[in-house]
MARTI-185924 format. One record per residue: residue number from 1; residue in one letter; x, y, z of N, C-alpha, C, O in turn. Coordinates in pm, whole numbers, plus 50000, padded with zeros to 5 digits. Example, Ala and Ser with C-alpha at 12.3 -4.5 7.8 and 13.67 -1.06 7.14 Angstrom:
 seq type   n.x   n.y   n.z  ca.x  ca.y  ca.z   c.x   c.y   c.z   o.x   o.y   o.z
   1    A 51319 49431 50780 51230 49550 50780 51320 49670 50780 51424 49668 50846
   2    S 51285 49775 50708 51367 49894 50714 51290 50003 50787 51341 50114 50804
END
This chain:
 seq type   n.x   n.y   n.z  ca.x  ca.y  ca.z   c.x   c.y   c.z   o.x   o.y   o.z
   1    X 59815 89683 65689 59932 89600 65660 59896 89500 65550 59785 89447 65543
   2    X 60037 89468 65432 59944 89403 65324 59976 89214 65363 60081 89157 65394
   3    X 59851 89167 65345 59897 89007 65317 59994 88986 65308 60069 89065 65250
   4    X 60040 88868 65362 60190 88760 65346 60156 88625 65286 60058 88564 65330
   5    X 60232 88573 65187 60197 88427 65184 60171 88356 65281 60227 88367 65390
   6    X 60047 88242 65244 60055 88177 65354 60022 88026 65284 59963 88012 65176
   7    X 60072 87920 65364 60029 87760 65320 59954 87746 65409 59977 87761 65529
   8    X 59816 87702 65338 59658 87656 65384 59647 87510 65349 59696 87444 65258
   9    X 59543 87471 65480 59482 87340 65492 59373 87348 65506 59328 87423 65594
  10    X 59288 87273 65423 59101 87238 65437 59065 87123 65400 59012 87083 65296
  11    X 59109 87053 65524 59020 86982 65498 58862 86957 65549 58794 87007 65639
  12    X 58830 86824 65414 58651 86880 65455 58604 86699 65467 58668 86600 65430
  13    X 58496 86706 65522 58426 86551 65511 58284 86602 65501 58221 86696 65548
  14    X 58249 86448 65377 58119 86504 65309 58033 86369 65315 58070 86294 65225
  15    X 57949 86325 65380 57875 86231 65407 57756 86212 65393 57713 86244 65504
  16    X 57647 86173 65315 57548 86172 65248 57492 85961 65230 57543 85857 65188
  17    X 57345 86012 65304 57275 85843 65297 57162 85874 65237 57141 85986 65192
  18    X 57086 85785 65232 56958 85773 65135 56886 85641 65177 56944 85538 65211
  19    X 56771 85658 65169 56686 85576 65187 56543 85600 65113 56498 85715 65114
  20    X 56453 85471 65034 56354 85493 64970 56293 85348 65013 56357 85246 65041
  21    X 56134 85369 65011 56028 85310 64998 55961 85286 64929 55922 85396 64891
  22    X 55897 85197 64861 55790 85199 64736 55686 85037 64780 55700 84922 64821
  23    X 55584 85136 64733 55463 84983 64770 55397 84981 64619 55445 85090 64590
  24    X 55330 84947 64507 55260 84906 64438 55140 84849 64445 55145 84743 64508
  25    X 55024 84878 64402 54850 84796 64375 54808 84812 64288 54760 84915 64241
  26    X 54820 84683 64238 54777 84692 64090 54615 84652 64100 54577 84565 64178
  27    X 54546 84708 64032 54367 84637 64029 54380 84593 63874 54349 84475 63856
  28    X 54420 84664 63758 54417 84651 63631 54401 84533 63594 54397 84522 63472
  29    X 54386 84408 63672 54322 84255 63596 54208 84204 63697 54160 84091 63699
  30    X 54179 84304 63773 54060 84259 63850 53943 84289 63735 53918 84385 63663
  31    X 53859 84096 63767 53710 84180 63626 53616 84218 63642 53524 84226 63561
  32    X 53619 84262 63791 53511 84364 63799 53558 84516 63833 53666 84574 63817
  33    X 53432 84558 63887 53437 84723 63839 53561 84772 63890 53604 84881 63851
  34    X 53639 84689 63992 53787 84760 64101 53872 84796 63902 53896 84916 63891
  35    X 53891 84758 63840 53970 84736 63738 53951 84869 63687 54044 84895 63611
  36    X 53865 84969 63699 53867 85108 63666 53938 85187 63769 53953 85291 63706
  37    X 53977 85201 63849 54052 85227 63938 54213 85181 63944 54302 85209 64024
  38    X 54211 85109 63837 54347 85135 63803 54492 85024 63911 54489 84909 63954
  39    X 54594 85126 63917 54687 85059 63959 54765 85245 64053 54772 85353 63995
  40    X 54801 85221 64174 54857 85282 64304 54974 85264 64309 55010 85147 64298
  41    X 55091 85380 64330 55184 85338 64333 55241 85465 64451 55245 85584 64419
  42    X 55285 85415 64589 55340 85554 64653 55517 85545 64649 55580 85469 64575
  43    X 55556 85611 64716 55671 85609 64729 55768 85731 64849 55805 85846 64821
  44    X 55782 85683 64935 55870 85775 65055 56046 85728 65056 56109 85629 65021
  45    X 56081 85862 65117 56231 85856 65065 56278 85977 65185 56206 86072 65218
  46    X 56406 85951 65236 56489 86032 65326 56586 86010 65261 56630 85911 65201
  47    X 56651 86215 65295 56817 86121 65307 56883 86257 65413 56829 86351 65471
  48    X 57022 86211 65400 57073 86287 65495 57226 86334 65473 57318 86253 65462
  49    X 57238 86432 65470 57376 86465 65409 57428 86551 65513 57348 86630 65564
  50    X 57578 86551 65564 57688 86585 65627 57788 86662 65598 57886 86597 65561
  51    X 57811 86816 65600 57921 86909 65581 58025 86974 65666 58012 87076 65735
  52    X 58129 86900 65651 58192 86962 65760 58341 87012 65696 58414 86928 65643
  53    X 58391 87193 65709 58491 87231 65603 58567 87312 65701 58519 87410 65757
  54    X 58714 87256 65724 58762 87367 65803 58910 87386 65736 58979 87311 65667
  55    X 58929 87508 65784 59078 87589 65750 59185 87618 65846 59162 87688 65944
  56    X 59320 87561 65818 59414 87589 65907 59535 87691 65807 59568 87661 65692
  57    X 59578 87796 65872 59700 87865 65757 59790 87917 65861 59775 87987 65962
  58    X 59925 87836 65779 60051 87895 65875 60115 87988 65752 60061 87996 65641
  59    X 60222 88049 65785 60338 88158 65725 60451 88128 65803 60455 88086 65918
  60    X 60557 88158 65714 60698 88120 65731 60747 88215 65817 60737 88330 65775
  61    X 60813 88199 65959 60834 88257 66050 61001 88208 66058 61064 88144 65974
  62    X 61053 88269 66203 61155 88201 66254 61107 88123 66355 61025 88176 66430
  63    X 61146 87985 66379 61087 87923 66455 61204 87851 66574 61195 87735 66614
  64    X 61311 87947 66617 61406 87865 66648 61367 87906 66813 61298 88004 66840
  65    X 61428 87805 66927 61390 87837 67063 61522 87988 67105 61643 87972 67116
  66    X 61482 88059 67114 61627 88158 67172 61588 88195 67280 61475 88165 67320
  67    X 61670 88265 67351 61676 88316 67482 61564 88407 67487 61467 88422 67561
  68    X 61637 88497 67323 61624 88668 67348 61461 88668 67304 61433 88784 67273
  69    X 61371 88600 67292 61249 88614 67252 61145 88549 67322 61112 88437 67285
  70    X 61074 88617 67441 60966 88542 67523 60894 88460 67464 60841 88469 67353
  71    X 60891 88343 67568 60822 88251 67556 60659 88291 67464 60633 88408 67439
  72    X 60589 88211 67434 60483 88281 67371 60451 88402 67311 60339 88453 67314
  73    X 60582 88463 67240 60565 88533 67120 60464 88468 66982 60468 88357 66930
  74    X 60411 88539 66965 60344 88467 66815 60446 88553 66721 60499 88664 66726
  75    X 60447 88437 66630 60575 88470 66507 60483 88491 66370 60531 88475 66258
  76    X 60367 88524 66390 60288 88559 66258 60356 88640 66240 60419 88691 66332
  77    X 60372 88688 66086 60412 88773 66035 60339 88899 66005 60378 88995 65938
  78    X 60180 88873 66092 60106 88995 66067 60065 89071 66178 60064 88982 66263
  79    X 60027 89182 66242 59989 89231 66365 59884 89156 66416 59783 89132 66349
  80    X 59905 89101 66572 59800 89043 66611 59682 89080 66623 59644 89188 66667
  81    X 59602 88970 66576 59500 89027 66567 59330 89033 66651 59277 88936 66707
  82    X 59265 89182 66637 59173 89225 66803 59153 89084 66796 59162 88989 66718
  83    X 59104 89131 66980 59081 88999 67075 59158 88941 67155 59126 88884 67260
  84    X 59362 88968 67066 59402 88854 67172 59444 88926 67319 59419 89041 67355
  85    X 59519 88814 67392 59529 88856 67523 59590 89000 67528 59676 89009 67441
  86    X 59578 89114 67598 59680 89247 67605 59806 89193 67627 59901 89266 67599
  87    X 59840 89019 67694 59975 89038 67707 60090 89016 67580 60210 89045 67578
  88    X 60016 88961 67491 60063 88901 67372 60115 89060 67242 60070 89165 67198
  89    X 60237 88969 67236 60290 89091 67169 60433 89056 67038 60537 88990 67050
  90    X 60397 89105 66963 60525 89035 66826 60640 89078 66850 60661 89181 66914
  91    X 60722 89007 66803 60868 89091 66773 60921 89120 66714 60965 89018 66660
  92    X 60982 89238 66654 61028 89300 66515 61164 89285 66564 61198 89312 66679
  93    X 61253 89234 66456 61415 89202 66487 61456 89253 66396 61393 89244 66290
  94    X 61580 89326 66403 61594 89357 66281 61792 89320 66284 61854 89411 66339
  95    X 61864 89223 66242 61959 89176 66229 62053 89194 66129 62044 89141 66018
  96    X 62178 89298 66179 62298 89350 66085 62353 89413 66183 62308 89430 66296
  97    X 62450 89449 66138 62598 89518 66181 62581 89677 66191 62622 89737 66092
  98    X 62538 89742 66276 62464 89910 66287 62521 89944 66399 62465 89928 66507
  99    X 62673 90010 66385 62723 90146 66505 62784 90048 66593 62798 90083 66711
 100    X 62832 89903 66551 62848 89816 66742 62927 89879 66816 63023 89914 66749
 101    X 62936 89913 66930 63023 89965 67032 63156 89864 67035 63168 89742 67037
 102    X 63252 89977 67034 63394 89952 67003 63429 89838 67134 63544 89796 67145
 103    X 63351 89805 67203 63353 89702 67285 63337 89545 67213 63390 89436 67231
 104    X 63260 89584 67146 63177 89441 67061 63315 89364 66972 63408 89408 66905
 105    X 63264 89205 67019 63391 89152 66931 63356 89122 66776 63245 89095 66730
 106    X 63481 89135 66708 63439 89181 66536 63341 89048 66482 63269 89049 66382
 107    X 63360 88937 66577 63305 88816 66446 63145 88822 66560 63068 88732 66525
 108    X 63103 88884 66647 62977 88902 66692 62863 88976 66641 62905 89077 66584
 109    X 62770 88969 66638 62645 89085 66527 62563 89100 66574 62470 89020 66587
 110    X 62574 89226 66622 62497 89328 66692 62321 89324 66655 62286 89359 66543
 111    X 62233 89287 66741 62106 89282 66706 62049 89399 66798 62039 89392 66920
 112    X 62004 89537 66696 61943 89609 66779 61781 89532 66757 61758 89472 66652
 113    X 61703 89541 66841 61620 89484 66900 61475 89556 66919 61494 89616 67025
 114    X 61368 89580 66886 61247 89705 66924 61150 89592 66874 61161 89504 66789
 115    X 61050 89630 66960 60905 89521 66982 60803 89621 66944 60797 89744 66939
 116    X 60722 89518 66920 60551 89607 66877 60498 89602 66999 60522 89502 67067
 117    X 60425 89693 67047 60338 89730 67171 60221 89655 67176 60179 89620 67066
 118    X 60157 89622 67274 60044 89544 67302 59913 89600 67181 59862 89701 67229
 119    X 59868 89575 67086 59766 89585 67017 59649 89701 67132 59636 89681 67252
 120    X 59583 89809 67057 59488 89879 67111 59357 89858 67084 59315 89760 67021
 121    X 59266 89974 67142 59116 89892 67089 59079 89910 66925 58990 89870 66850
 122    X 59197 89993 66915 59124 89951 66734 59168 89887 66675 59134 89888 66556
 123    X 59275 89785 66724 59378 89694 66663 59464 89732 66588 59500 89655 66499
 124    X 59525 89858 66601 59658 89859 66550 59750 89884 66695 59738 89882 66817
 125    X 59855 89910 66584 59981 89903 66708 60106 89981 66675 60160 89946 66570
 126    X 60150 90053 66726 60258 90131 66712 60419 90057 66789 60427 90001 66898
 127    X 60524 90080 66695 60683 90046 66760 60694 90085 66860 60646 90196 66882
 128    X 60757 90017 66959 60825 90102 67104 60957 90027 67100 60971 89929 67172
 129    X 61071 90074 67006 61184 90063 67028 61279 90137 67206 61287 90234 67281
 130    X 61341 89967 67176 61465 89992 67308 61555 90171 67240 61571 90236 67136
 131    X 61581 90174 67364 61701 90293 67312 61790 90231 67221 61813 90111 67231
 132    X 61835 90293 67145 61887 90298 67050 62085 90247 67089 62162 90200 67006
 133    X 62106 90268 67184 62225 90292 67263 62243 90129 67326 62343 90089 67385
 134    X 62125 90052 67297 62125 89947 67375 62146 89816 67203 62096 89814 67091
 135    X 62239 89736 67275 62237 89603 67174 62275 89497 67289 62327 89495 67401
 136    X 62207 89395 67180 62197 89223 67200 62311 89177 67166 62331 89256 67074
 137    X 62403 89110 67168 62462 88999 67084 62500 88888 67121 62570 88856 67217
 138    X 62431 88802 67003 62406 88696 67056 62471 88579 66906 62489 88616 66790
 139    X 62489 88464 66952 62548 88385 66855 62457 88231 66787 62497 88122 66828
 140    X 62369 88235 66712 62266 88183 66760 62226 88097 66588 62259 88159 66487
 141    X 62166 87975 66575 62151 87923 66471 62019 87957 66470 61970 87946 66582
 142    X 61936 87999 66379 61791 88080 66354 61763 87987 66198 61814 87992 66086
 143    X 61638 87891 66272 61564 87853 66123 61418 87915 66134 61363 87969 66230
 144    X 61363 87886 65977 61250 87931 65947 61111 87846 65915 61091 87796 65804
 145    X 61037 87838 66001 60938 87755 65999 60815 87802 65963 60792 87920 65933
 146    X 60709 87684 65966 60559 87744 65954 60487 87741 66076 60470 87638 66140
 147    X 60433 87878 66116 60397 87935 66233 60239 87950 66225 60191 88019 66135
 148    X 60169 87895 66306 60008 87923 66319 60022 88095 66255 60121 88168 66253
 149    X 59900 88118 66212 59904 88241 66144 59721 88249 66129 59641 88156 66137
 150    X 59701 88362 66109 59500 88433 66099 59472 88312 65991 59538 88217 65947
 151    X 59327 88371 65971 59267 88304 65837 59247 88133 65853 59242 88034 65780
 152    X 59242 88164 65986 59211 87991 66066 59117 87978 66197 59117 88045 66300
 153    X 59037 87867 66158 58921 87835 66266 58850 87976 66241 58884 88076 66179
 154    X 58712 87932 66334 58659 88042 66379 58526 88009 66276 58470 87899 66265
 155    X 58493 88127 66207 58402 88140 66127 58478 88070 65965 58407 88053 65866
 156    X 58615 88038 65964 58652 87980 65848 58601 87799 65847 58617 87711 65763
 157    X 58539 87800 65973 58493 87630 65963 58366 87618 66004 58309 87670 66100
 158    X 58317 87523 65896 58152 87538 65898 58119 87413 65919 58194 87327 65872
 159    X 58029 87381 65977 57921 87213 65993 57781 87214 65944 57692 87265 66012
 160    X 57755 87152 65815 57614 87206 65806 57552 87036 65799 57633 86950 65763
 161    X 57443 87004 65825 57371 86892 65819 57213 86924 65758 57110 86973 65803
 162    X 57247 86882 65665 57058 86855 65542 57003 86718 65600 57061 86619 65645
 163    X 56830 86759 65576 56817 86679 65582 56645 86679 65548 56562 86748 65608
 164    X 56616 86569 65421 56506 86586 65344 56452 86465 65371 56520 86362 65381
 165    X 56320 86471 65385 56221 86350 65352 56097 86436 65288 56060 86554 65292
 166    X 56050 86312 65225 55938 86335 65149 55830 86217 65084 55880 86107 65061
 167    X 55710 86233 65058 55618 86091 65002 55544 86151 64834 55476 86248 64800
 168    X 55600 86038 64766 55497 86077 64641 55369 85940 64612 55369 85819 64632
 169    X 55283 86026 64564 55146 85892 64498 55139 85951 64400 55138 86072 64375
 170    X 55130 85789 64291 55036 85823 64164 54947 85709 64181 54966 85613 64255
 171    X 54825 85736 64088 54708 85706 64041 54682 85690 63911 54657 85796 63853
 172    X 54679 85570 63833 54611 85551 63714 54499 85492 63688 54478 85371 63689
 173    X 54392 85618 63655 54274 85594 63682 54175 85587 63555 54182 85672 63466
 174    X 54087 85486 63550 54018 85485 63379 54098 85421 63296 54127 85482 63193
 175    X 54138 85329 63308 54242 85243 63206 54314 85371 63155 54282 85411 63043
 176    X 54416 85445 63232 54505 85544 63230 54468 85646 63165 54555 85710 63106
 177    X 54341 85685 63157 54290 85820 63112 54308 85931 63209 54321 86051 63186
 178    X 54306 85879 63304 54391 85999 63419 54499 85954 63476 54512 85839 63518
 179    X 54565 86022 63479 54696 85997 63580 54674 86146 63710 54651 86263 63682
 180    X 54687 86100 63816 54726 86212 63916 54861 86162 64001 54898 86047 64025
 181    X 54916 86279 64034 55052 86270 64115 55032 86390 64213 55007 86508 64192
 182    X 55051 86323 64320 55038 86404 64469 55189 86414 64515 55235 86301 64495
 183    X 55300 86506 64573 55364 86476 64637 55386 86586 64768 55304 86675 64789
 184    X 55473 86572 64829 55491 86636 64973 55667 86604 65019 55712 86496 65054
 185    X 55733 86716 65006 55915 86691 65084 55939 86849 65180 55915 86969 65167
 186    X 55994 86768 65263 56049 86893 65389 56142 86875 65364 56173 86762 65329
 187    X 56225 86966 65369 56405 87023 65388 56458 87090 65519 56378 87175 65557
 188    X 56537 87082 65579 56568 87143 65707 56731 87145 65669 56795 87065 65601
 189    X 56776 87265 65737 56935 87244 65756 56967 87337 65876 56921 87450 65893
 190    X 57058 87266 65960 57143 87298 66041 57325 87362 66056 57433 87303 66058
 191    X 57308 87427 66060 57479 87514 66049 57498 87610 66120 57426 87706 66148
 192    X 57670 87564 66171 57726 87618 66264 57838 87629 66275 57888 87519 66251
 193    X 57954 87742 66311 58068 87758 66242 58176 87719 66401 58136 87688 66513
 194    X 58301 87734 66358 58387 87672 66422 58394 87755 66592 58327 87858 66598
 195    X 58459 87720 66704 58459 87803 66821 58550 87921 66757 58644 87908 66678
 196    X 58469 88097 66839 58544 88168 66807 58674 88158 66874 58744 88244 66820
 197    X 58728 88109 66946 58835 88110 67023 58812 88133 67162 58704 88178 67199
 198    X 58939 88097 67276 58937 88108 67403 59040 88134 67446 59128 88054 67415
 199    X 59086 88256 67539 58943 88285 67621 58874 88406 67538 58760 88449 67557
 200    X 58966 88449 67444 58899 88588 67383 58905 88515 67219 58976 88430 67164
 201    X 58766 88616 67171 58827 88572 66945 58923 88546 66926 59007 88604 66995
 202    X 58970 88454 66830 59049 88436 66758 59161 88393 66791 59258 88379 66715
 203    X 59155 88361 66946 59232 88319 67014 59287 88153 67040 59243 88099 67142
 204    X 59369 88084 66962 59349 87974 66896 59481 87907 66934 59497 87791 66896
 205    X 59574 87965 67003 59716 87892 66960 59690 87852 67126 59604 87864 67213
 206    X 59876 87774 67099 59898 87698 67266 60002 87824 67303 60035 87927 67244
 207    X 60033 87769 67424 60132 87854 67514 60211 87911 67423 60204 88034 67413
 208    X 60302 87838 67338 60407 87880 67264 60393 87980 67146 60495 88012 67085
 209    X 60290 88025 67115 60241 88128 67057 60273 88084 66871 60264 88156 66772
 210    X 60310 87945 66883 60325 87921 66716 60231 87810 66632 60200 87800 66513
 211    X 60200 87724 66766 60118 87606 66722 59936 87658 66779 59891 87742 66857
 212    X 59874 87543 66681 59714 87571 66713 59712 87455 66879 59773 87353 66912
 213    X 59634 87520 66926 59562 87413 67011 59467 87344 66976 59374 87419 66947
 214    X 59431 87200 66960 59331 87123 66896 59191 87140 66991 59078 87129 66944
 215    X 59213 87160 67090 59078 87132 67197 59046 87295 67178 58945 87318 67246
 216    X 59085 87401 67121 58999 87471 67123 58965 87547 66918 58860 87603 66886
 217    X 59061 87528 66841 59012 87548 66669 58946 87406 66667 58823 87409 66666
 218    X 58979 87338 66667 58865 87207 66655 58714 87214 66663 58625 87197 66580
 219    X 58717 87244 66788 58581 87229 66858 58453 87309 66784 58496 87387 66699
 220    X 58292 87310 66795 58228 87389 66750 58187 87449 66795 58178 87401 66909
 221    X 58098 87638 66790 58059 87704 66786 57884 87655 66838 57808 87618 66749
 222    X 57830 87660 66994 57716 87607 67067 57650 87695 66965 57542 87636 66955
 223    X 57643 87809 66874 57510 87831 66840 57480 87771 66710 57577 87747 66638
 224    X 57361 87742 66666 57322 87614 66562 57187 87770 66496 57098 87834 66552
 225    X 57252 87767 66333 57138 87852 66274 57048 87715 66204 57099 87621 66144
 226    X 56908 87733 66229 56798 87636 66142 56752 87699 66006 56775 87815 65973
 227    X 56680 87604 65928 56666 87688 65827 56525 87571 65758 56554 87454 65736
 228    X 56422 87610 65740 56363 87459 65704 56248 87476 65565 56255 87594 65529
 229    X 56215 87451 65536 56088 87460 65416 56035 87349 65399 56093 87246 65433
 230    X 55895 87349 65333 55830 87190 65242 55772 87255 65115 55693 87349 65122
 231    X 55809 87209 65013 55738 87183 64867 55577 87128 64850 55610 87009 64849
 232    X 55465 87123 64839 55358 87056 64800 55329 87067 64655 55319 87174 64594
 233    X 55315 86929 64594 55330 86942 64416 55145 86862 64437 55086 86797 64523
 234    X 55114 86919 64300 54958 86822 64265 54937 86849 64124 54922 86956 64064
 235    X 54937 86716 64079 54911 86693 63907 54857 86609 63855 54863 86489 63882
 236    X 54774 86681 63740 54648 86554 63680 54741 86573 63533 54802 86667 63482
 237    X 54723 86468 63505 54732 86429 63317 54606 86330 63284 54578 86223 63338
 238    X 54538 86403 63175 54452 86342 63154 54453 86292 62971 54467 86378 62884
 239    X 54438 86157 62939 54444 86085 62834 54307 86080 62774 54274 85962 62756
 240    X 54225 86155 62742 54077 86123 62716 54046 86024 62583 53944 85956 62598
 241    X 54100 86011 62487 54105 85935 62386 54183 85801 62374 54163 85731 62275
 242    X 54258 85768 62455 54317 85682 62467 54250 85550 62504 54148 85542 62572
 243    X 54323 85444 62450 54228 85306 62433 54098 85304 62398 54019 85223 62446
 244    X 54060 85414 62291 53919 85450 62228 53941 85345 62109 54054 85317 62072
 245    X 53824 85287 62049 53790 85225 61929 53823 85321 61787 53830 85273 61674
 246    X 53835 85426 61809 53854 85525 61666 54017 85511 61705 54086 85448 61625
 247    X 54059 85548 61786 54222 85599 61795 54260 85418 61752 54321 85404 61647
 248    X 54226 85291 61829 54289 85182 61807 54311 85172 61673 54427 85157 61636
 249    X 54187 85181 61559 54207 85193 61427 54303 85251 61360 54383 85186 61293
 250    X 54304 85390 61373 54393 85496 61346 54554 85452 61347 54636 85460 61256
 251    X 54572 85385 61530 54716 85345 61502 54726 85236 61448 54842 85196 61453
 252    X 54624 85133 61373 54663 85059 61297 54655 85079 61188 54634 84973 61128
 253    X 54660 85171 61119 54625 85243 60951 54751 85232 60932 54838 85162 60984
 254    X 54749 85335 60826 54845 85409 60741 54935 85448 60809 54955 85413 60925
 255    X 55027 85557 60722 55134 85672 60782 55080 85799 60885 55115 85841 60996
 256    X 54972 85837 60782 54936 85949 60846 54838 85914 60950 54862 85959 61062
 257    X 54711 85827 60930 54677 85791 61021 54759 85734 61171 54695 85764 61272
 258    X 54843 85683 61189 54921 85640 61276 54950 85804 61327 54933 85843 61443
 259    X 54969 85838 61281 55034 85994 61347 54955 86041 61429 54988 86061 61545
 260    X 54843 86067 61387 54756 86115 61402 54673 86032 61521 54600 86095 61597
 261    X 54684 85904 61531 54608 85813 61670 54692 85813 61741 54657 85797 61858
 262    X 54841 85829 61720 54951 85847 61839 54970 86003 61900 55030 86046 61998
 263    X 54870 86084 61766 54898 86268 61901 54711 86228 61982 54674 86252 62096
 264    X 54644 86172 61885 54520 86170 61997 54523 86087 62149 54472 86120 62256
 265    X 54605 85962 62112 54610 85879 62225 54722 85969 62317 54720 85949 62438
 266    X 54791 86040 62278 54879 86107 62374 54884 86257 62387 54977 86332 62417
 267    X 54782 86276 62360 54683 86448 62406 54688 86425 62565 54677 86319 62627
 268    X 54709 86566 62617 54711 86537 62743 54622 86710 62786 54563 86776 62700
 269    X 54628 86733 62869 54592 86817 62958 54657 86835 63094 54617 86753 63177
 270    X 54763 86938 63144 54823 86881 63271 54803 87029 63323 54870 87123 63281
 271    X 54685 87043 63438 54710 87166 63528 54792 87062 63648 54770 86949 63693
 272    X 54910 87181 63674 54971 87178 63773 54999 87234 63887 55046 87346 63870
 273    X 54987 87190 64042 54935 87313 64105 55087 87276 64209 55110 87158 64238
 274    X 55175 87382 64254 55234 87367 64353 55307 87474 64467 55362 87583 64447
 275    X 55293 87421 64555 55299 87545 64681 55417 87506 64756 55451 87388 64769
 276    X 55498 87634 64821 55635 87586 64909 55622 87689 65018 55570 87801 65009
 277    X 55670 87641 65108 55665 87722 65225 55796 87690 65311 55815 87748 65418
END
């Protein structure tokens, strides 16, 4: 059966904190030997972020109370779908003026009447029209509303929660002829999608077969998928010429000299080593 329009709702809430640490040690004006050893700097940091995205979609039905249509009909416009109760069942109406029995009064309109059969195990469903010999008529004001409809709750609503911490150090060591940087961050996430429904899938509406029930598309889904990793980073830069007596000269020369004490003082060397798991 093909798609029907439908008007969708998602809303989502997105919540995200942060938190950082930083300490500093400087030795760099101590005048003894600590002053080669430089200046320490670490730094730790969390944060925590919040996903939560769900979907509601109705389709334009008739939504009026009548006699002739049991209570808890669902008025989707699409075959219900596997899972729901065996008792639940649509109604195909089909409304005009067809053969009325010469009994029928002229300004009355004959509704022959035939229902869809309880859904099977493969989820389709075949007509079981009334006899043909049989009519309704009824006199009746019929509006058209928006009716709970598929393509809601369930696996269309997700909750996911991140959540990272991590610590970095550097080291400037040798009146900054080395630099090293150590760091270390874990990632974890949690996600879990909306209840499949109750008491069977997808099973989502109230009695009246048109509205959602909140205490059960709302709610979440007890199973929680994990998911986690950590990064390990390690890096040297090393300045070997820097704050040398030849390079100080150099950047105080000329044109070219200057060039030339600013690529020596900023020659580097950087093996970088890093592992994730």
């Amino acid at each position: 059966m093909s798609d029907k329009p439908r008007t969708q709702e998602n809303p989502q809430k997105w919540d995200t904190s942060r938190g950082q640490l930083s300490y500093r040690l400087d030795l760099t004006k101590e005048s003894n030997l600590l002053k080669w050893l430089g200046s320490f700097s670490f730094t730790g940091y969390g944060e925590y972020k919040y996903r939560s995205n769900r979907q509601y979609s109705w389709r334009e039905a008739f939504d009026s109370p009548v006699s002739w249509v049991p209570t808890g009909t669902i008025r989707d416009s699409r075959v219900p779908r596997p899972g729901l109760p065996p008792t639940s069942r649509t109604l195909r109406v089909s409304i005009g003026i067809t053969s009325a029995p010469p009994t029928a009064p002229r300004s009355s309109t004959p509704l022959p009447v035939s229902v869809t059969a309880p859904i099977n195990s493969t989820g389709s469903a075949a007509p079981a029209p009334l006899p043909t010999s049989t009519y309704i008529t009824h006199t009746d004001n019929i509006m058209l509303g928006q009716v709970a409809a598929d393509k809601s709750g369930g696996t269309f609503n997700s909750e996911t929660t991140l959540k990272t911490a991590g610590i970095v150090g550097q080291s400037h060591l040798l009146d900054d002829r080395l630099i090293t940087t150590l760091g270390w961050r874990n990632d974890s996430t949690w996600t879990r999608f909306g209840n499949p429904g109750q008491p069977n899938t997808n099973d989502f509406l109230n009695s009246d077969g048109t509205t959602f029930n909140p205490d059960i598309i709302n709610h979440w889904n007890t199973t929680i998928y994990k998911n986690s990793g950590h990064t390990d980073n390690v890096q040297f830069v090393l300045h070997p010429f820097v704050h040398t007596p030849l390079v100080t000269r150099m950047e105080h020369g000329d044109t070219a000299a200057q060039f030339f004490g600013d690529l020596l003082a900023g020659s580097r060397s950087t093996p970088t080593l890093q592992t994730a798991s």
